[in-house]
C-alpha positions as CSV (number, residue, x, y, z in Angstrom):
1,X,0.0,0.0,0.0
2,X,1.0,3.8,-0.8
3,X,2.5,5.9,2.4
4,X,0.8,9.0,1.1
5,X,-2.8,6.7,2.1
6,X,-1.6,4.4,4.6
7,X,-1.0,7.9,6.6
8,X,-4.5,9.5,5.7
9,X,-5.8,6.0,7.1
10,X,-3.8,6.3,9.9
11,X,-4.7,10.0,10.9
12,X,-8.8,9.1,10.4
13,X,-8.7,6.1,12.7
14,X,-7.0,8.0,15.3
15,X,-9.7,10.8,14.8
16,X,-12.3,7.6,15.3
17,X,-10.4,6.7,18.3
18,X,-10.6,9.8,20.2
19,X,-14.4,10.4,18.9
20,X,-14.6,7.1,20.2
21,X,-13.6,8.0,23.9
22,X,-15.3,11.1,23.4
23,X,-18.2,8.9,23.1
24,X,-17.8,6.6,26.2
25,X,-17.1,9.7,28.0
26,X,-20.3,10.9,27.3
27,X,-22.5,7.6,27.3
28,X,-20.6,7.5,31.3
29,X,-22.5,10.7,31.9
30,X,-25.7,9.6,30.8
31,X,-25.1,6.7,33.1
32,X,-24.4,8.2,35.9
33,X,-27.4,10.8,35.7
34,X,-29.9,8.0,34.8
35,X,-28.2,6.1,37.9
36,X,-28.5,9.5,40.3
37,X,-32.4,10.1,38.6
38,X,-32.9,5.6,39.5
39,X,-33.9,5.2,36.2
40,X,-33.1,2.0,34.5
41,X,-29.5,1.9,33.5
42,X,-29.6,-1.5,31.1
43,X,-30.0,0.1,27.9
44,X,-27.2,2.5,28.6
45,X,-24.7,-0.1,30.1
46,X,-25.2,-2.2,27.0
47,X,-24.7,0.6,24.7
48,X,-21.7,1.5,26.5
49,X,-20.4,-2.1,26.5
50,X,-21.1,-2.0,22.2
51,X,-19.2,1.4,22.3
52,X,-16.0,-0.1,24.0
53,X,-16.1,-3.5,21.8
54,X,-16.1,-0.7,19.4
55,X,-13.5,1.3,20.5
56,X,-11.1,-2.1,20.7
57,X,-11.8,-2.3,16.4
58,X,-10.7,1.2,16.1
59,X,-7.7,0.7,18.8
60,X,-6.6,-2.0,16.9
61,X,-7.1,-1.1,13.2
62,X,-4.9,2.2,14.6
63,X,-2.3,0.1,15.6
64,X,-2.2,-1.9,12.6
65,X,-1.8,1.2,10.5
66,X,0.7,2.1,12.7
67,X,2.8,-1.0,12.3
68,X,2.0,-0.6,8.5
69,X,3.7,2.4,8.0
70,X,7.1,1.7,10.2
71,X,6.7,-1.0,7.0
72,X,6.9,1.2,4.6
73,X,9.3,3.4,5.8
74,X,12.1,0.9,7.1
75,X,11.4,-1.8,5.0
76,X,13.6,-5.1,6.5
Protein backbone atom coordinates (compact mmCIF):
# COMPACT_ATOMS: atom_id res chain seq x y z
CA UNK A 1 0.00 0.00 0.00
CA UNK A 2 1.04 3.79 -0.85
CA UNK A 3 2.47 5.90 2.44
CA UNK A 4 0.82 8.97 1.14
CA UNK A 5 -2.80 6.70 2.05
CA UNK A 6 -1.63 4.44 4.56
CA UNK A 7 -1.03 7.89 6.57
CA UNK A 8 -4.47 9.46 5.71
CA UNK A 9 -5.76 6.04 7.06
CA UNK A 10 -3.78 6.30 9.89
CA UNK A 11 -4.71 9.96 10.85
CA UNK A 12 -8.81 9.08 10.35
CA UNK A 13 -8.74 6.15 12.68
CA UNK A 14 -6.96 7.96 15.32
CA UNK A 15 -9.69 10.81 14.82
CA UNK A 16 -12.27 7.63 15.28
CA UNK A 17 -10.40 6.71 18.35
CA UNK A 18 -10.64 9.82 20.16
CA UNK A 19 -14.38 10.43 18.88
CA UNK A 20 -14.63 7.06 20.20
CA UNK A 21 -13.63 8.00 23.88
CA UNK A 22 -15.34 11.05 23.42
CA UNK A 23 -18.19 8.93 23.09
CA UNK A 24 -17.78 6.63 26.16
CA UNK A 25 -17.11 9.70 28.03
CA UNK A 26 -20.25 10.87 27.25
CA UNK A 27 -22.46 7.62 27.28
CA UNK A 28 -20.56 7.52 31.28
CA UNK A 29 -22.47 10.67 31.86
CA UNK A 30 -25.73 9.59 30.78
CA UNK A 31 -25.11 6.69 33.08
CA UNK A 32 -24.41 8.17 35.93
CA UNK A 33 -27.37 10.76 35.75
CA UNK A 34 -29.93 8.02 34.81
CA UNK A 35 -28.21 6.06 37.94
CA UNK A 36 -28.48 9.53 40.28
CA UNK A 37 -32.36 10.08 38.60
CA UNK A 38 -32.86 5.64 39.51
CA UNK A 39 -33.92 5.24 36.23
CA UNK A 40 -33.13 2.03 34.50
CA UNK A 41 -29.47 1.92 33.47
CA UNK A 42 -29.59 -1.49 31.12
CA UNK A 43 -30.02 0.05 27.86
CA UNK A 44 -27.24 2.51 28.64
CA UNK A 45 -24.66 -0.12 30.09
CA UNK A 46 -25.19 -2.16 26.95
CA UNK A 47 -24.71 0.63 24.70
CA UNK A 48 -21.73 1.46 26.54
CA UNK A 49 -20.40 -2.08 26.49
CA UNK A 50 -21.08 -2.03 22.18
CA UNK A 51 -19.21 1.40 22.25
CA UNK A 52 -15.99 -0.08 24.03
CA UNK A 53 -16.08 -3.46 21.76
CA UNK A 54 -16.12 -0.66 19.38
CA UNK A 55 -13.52 1.27 20.54
CA UNK A 56 -11.11 -2.12 20.71
CA UNK A 57 -11.81 -2.32 16.41
CA UNK A 58 -10.69 1.19 16.12
CA UNK A 59 -7.66 0.74 18.80
CA UNK A 60 -6.60 -2.04 16.87
CA UNK A 61 -7.13 -1.11 13.18
CA UNK A 62 -4.87 2.24 14.63
CA UNK A 63 -2.30 0.13 15.57
CA UNK A 64 -2.25 -1.86 12.60
CA UNK A 65 -1.83 1.22 10.52
CA UNK A 66 0.75 2.12 12.74
CA UNK A 67 2.81 -1.02 12.30
CA UNK A 68 2.02 -0.58 8.47
CA UNK A 69 3.69 2.42 7.99
CA UNK A 70 7.13 1.67 10.19
CA UNK A 71 6.73 -1.02 7.02
CA UNK A 72 6.90 1.15 4.61
CA UNK A 73 9.29 3.39 5.85
CA UNK A 74 12.08 0.93 7.11
CA UNK A 75 11.38 -1.83 5.00
CA UNK A 76 13.62 -5.13 6.46
Amino acid sequence: MDLVVTLDQLREARRFVTDGEQCMVAQRKIIEWLEHKGYDTLDAILFLQYLEEMQDEYVAHRDRLEQQVLCLVRPE
